[in-house]
Backbone as XML, in Angstrom:
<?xml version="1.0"?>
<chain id="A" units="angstrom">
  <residue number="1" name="UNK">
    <atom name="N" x="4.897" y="-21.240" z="17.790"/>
    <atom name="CA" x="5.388" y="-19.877" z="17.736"/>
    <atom name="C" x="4.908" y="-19.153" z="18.987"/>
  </residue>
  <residue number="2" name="UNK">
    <atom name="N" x="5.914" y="-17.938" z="19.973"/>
    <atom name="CA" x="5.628" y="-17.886" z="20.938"/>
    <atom name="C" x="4.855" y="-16.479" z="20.943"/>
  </residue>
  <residue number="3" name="UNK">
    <atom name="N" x="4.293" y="-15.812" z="21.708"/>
    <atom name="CA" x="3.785" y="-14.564" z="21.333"/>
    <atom name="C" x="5.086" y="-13.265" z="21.329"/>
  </residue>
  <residue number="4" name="UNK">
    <atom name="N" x="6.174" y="-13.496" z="21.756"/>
    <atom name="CA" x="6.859" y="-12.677" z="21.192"/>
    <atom name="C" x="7.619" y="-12.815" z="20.440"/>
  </residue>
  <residue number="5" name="UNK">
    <atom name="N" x="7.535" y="-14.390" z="19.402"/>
    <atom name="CA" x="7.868" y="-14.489" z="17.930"/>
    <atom name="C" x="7.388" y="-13.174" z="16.909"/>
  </residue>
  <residue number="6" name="UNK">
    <atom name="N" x="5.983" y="-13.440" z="17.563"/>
    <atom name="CA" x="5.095" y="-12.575" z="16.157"/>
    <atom name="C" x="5.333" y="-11.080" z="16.290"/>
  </residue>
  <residue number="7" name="UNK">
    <atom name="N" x="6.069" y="-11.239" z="17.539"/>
    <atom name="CA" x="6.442" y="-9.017" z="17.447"/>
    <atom name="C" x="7.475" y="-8.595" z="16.541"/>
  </residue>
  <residue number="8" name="UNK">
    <atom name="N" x="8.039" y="-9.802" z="15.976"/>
    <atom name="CA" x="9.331" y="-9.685" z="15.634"/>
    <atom name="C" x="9.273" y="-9.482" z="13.879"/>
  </residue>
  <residue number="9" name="UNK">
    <atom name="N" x="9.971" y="-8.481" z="13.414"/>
    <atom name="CA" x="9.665" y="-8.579" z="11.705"/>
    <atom name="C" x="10.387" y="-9.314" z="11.292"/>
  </residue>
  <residue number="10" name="UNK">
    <atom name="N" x="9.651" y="-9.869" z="10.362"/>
    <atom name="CA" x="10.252" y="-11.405" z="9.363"/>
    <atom name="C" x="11.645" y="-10.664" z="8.973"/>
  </residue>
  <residue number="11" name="UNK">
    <atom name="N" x="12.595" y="-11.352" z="8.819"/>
    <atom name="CA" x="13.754" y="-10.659" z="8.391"/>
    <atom name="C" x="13.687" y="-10.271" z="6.336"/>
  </residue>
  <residue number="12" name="UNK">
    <atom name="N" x="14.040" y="-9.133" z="6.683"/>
    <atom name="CA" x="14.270" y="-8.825" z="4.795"/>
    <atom name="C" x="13.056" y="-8.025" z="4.970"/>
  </residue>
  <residue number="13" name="UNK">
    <atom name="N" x="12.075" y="-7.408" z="6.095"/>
    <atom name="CA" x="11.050" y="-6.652" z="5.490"/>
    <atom name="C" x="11.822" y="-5.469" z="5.902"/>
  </residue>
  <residue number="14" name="UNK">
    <atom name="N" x="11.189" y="-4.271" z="5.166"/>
    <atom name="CA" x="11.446" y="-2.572" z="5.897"/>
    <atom name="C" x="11.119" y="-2.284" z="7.025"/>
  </residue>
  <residue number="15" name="UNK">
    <atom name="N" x="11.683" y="-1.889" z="7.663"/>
    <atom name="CA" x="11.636" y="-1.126" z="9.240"/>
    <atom name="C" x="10.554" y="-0.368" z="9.255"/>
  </residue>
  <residue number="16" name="UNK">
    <atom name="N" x="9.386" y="-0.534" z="9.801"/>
    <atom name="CA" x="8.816" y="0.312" z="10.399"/>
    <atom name="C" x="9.021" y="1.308" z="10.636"/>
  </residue>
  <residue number="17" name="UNK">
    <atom name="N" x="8.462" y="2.826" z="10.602"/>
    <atom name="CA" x="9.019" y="3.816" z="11.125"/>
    <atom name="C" x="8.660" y="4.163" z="12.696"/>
  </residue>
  <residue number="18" name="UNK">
    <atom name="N" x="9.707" y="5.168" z="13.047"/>
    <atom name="CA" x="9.473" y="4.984" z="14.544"/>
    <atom name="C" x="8.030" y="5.705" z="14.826"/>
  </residue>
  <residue number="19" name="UNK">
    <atom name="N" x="6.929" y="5.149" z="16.115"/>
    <atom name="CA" x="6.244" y="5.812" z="16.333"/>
    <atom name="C" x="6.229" y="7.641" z="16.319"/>
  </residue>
  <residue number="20" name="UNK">
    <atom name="N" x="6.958" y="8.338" z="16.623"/>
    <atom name="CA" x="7.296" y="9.527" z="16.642"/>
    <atom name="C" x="7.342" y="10.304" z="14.846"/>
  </residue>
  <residue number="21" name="UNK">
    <atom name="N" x="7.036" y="9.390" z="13.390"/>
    <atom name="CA" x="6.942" y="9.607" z="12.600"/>
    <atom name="C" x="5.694" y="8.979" z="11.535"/>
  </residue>
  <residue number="22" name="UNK">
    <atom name="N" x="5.484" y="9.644" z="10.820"/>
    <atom name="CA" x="4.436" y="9.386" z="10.258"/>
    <atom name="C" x="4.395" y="8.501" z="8.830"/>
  </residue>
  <residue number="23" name="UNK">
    <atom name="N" x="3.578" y="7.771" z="8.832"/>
    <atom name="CA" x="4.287" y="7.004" z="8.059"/>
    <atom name="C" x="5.014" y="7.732" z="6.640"/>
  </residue>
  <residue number="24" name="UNK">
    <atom name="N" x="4.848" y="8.523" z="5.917"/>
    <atom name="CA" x="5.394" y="9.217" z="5.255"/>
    <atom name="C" x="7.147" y="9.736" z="5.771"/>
  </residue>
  <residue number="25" name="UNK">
    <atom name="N" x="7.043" y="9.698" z="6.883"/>
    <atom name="CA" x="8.516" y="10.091" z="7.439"/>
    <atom name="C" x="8.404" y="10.955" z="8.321"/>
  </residue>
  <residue number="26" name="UNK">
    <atom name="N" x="7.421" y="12.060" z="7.952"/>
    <atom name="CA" x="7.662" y="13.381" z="8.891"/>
    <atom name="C" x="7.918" y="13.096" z="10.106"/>
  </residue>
  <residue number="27" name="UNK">
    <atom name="N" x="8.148" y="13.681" z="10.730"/>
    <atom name="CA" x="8.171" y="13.589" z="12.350"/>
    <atom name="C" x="6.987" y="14.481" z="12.919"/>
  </residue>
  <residue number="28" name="UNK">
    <atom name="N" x="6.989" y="13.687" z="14.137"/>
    <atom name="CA" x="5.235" y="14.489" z="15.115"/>
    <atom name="C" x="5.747" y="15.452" z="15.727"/>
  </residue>
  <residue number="29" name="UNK">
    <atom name="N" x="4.328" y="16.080" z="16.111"/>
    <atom name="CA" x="4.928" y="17.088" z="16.671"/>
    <atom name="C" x="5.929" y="17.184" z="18.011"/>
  </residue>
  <residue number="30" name="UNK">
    <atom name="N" x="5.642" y="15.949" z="19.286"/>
    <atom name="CA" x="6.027" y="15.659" z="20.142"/>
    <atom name="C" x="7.107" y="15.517" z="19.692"/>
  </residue>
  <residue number="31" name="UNK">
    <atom name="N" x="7.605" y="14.726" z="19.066"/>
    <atom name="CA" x="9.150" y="14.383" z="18.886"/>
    <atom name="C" x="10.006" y="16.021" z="18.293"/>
  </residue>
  <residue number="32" name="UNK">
    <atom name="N" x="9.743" y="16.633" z="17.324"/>
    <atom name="CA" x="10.438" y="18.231" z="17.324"/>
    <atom name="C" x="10.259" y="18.948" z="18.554"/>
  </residue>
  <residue number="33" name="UNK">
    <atom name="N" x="8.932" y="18.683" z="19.174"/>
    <atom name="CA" x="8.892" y="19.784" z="20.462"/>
    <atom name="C" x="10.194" y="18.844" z="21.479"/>
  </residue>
  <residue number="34" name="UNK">
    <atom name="N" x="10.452" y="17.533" z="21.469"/>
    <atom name="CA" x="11.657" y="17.305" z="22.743"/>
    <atom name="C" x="12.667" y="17.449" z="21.967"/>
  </residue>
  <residue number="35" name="UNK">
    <atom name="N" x="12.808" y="17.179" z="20.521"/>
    <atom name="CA" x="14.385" y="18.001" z="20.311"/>
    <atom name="C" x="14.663" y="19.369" z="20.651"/>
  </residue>
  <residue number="36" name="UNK">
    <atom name="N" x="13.819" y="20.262" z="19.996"/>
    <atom name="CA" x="14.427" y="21.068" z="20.332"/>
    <atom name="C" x="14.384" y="21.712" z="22.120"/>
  </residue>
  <residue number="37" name="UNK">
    <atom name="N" x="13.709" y="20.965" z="23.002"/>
    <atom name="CA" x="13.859" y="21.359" z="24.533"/>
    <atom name="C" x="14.877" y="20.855" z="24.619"/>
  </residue>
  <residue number="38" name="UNK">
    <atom name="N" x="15.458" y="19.536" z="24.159"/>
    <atom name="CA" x="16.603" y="18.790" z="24.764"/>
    <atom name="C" x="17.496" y="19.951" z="23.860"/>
  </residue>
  <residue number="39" name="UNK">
    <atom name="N" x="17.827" y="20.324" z="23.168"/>
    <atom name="CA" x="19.136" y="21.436" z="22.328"/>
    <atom name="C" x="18.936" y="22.495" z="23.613"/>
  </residue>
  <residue number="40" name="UNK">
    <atom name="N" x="17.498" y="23.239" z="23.839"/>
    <atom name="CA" x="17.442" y="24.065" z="24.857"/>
    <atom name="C" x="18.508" y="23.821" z="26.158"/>
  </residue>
  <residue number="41" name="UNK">
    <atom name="N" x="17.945" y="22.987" z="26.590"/>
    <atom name="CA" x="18.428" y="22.549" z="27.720"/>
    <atom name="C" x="20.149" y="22.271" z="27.548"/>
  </residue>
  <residue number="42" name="UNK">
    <atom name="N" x="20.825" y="21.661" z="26.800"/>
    <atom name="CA" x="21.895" y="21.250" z="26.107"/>
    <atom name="C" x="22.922" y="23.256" z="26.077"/>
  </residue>
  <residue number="43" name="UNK">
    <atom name="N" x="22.195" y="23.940" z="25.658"/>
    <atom name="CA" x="22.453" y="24.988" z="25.479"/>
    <atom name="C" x="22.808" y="25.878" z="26.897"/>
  </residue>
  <residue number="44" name="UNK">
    <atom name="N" x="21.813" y="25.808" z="27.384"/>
    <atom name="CA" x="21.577" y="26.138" z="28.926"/>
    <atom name="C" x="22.720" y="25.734" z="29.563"/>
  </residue>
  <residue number="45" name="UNK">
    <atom name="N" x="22.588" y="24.505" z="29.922"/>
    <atom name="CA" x="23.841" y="23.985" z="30.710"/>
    <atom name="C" x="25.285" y="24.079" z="30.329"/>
  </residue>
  <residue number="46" name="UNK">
    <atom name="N" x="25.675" y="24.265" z="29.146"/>
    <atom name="CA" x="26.583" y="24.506" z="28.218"/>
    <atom name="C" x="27.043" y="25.606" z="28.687"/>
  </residue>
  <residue number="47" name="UNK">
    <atom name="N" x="26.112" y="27.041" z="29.152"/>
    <atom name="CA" x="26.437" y="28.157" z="29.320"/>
    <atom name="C" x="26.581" y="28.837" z="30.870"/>
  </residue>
  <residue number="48" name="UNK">
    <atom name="N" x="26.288" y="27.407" z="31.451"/>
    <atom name="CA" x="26.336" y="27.622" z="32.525"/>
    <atom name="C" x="27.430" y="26.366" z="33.256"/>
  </residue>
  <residue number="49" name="UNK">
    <atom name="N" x="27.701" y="25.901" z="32.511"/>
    <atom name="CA" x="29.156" y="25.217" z="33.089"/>
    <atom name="C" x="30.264" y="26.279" z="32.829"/>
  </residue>
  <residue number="50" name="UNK">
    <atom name="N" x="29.932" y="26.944" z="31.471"/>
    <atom name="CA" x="31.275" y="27.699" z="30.833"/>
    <atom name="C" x="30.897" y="28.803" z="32.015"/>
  </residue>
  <residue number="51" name="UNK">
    <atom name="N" x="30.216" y="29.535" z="32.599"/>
    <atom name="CA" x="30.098" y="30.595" z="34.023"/>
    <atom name="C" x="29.892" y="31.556" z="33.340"/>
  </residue>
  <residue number="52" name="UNK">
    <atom name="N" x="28.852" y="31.825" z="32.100"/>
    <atom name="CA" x="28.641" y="32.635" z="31.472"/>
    <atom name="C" x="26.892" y="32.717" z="31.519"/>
  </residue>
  <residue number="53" name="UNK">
    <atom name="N" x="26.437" y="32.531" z="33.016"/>
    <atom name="CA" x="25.098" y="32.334" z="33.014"/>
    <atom name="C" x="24.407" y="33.526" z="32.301"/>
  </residue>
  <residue number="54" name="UNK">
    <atom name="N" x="23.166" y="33.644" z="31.966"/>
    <atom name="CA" x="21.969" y="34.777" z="31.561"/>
    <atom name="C" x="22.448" y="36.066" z="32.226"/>
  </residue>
  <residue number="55" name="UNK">
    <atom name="N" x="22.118" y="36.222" z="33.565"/>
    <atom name="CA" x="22.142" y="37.259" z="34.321"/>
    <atom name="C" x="23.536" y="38.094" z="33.720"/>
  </residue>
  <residue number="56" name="UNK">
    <atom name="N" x="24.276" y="38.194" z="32.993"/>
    <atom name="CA" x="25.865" y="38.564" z="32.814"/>
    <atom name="C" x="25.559" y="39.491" z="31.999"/>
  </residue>
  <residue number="57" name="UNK">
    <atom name="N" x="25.704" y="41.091" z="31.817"/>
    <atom name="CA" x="25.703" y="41.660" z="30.501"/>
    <atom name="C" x="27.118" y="41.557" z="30.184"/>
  </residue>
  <residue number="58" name="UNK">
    <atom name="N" x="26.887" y="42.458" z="28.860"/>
    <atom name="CA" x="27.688" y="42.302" z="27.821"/>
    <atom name="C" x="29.178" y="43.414" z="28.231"/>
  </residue>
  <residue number="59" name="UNK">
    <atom name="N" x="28.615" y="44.260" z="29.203"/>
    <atom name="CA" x="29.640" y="45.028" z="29.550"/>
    <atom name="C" x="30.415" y="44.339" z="30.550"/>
  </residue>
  <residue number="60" name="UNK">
    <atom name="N" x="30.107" y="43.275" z="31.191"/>
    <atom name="CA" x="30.432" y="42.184" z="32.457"/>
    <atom name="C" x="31.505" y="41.477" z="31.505"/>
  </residue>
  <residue number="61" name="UNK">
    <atom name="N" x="30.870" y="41.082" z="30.887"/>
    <atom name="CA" x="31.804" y="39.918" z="30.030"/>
    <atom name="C" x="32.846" y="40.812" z="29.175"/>
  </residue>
  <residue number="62" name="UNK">
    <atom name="N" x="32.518" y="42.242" z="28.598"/>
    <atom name="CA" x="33.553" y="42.895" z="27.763"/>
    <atom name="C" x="34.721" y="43.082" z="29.415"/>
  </residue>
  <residue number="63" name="UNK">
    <atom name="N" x="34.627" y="43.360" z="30.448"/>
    <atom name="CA" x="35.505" y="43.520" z="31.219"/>
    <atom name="C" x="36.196" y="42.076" z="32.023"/>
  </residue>
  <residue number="64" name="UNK">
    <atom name="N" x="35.651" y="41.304" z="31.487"/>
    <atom name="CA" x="36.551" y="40.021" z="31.905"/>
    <atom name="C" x="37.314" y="39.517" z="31.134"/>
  </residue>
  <residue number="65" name="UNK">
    <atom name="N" x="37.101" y="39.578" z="30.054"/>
    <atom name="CA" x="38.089" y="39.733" z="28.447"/>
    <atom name="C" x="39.536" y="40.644" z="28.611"/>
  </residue>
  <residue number="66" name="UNK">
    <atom name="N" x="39.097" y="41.932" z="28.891"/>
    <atom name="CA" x="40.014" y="43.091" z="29.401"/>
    <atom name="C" x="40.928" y="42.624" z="30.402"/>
  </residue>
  <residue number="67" name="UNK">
    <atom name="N" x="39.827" y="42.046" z="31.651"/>
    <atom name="CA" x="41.259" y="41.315" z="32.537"/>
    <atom name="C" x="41.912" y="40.173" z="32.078"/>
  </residue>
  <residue number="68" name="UNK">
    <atom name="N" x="41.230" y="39.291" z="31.464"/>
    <atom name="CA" x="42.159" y="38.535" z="31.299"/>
    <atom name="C" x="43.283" y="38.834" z="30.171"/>
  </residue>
  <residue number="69" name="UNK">
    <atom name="N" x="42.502" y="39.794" z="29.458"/>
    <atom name="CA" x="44.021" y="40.293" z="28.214"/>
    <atom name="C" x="45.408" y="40.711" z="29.066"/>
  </residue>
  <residue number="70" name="UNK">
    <atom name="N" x="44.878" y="41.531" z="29.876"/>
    <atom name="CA" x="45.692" y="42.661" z="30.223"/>
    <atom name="C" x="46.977" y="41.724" z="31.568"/>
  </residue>
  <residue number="71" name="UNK">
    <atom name="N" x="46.096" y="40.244" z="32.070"/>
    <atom name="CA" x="46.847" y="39.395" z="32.854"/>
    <atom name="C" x="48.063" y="38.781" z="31.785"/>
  </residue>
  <residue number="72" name="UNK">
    <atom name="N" x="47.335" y="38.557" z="30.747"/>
    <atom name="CA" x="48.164" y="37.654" z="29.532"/>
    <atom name="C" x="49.153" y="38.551" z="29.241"/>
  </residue>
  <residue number="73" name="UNK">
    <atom name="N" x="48.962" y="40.085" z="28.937"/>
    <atom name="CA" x="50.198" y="40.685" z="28.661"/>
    <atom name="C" x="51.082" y="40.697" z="29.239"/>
  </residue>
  <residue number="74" name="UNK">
    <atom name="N" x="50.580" y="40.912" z="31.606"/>
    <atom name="CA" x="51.663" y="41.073" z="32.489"/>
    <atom name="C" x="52.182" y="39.891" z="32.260"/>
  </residue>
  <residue number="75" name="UNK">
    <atom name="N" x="51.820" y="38.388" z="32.435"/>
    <atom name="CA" x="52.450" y="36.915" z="32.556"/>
    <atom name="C" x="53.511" y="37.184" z="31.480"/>
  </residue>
  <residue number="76" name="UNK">
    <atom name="N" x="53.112" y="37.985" z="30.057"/>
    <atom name="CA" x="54.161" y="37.712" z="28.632"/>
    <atom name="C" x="55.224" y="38.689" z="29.323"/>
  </residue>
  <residue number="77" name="UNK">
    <atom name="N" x="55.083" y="39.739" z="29.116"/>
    <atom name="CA" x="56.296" y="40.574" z="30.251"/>
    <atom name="C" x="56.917" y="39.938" z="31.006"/>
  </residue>
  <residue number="78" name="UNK">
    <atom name="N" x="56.415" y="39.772" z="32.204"/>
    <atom name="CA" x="57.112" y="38.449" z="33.252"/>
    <atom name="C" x="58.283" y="37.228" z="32.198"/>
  </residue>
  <residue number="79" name="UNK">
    <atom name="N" x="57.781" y="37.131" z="31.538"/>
    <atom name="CA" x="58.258" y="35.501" z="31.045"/>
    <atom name="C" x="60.023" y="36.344" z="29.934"/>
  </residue>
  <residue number="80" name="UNK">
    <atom name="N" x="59.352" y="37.414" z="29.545"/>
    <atom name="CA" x="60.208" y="38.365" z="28.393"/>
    <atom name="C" x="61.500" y="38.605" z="29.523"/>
  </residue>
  <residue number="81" name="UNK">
    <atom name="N" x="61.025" y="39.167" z="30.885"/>
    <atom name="CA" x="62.112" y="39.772" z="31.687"/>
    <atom name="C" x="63.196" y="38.165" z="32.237"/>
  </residue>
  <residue number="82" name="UNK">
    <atom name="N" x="62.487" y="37.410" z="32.470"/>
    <atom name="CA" x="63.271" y="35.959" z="33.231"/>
    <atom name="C" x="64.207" y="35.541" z="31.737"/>
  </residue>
  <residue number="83" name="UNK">
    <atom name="N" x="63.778" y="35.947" z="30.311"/>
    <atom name="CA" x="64.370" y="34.902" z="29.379"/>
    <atom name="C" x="65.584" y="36.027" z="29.203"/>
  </residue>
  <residue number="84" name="UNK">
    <atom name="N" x="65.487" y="36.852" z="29.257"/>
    <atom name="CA" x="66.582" y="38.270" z="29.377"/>
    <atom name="C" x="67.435" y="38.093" z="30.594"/>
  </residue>
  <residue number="85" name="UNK">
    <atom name="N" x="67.048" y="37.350" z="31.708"/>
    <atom name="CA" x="67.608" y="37.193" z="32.457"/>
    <atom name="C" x="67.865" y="38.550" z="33.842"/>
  </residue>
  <residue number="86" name="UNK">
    <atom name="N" x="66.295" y="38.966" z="34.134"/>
    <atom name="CA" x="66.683" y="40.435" z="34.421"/>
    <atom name="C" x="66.248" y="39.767" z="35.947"/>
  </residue>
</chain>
């Protein structure tokens, strides 16, 4: 038998739990503290691909809403006058 026979669990026993849990199940603390940085982070970038970084208030973003409504109405107009044929 080779020495990395014996690392191996006999087949048919229970899985070990992962280091990151206790044997009871819980999880350590290390392992909740990188979930939730990795969701952090996950979040972060999320909001900053969409171009809605931190720095943006709420009155920034209520007026980009506004333009883009107010583009969507001219484009629907536009599209109303060509199907009328004007």
């Amino acid at each position: 038998m080779s020495e990395n026979d014996a690392a191996l669990p006999a087949p048919g026993t229970p899985e070990v739990p992962e280091p990151d849990y206790t044997e009871g199940g819980v999880p350590g603390f290390d392992f909740v503290r990188d979930r939730i940085e990795k969701r952090y982070t996950t979040a972060v970038g999320s909001t900053e691909l969409a171009g809605i970084g931190g720095e943006e208030t709420v009155e920034t973003l209520d007026k980009k809403i506004a333009d883009r409504d107010e583009a969507a109405k001219d484009k629907l107009a536009e599209i109303r006058r060509q199907m009328r044929g004007e």
